[in-house]
C-alpha positions as CSV (number, residue, x, y, z in Angstrom):
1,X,284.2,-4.6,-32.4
2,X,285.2,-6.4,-35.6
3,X,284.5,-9.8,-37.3
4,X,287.9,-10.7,-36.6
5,X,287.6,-9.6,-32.9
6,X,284.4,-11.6,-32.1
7,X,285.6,-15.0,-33.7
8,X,288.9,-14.4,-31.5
9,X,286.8,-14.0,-28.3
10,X,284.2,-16.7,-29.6
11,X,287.4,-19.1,-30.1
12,X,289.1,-18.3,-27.2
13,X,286.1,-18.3,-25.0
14,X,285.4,-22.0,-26.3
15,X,289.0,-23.1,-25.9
16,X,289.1,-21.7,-22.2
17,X,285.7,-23.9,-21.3
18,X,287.6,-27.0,-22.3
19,X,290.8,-26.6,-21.8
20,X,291.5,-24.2,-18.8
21,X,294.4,-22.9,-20.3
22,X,295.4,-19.2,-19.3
23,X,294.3,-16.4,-21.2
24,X,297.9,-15.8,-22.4
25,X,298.6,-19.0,-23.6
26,X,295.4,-18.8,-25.5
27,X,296.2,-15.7,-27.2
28,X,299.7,-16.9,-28.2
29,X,298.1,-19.6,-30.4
30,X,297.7,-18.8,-33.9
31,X,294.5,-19.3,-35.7
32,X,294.9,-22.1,-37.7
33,X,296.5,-23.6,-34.1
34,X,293.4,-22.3,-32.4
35,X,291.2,-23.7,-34.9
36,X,293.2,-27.6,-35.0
37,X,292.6,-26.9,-31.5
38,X,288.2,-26.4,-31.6
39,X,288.2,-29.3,-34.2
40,X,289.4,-31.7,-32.2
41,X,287.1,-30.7,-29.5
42,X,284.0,-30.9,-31.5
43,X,285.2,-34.4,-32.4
44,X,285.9,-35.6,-29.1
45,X,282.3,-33.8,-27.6
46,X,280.3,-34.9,-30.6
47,X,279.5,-30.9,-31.1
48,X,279.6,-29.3,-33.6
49,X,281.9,-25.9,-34.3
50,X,281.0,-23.3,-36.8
């Protein structure tokens, strides 16, 4: 597997904890949606994202 393949799981794997969205719908975001997405999460958890 590639970089680019484990920051998608990583990323879609975090967005699916929070959000419950369906797999799909996850994958149909883009990446700079995806990451908007993580950003404002951190923010709202007090977590931080790398």
């Amino acid at each position: 597997m590639t970089y680019a393949a484990d920051l998608l799981y990583e990323e879609v794997a975090y967005l699916a904890y929070h959000f419950h969205w369906p797999l799909d719908q996850l994958l149909d975001l883009e990446h700079p949606e995806r990451r908007r997405y993580i950003a404002q999460i951190a923010r709202l958890t007090g977590h931080e994202y790398e």
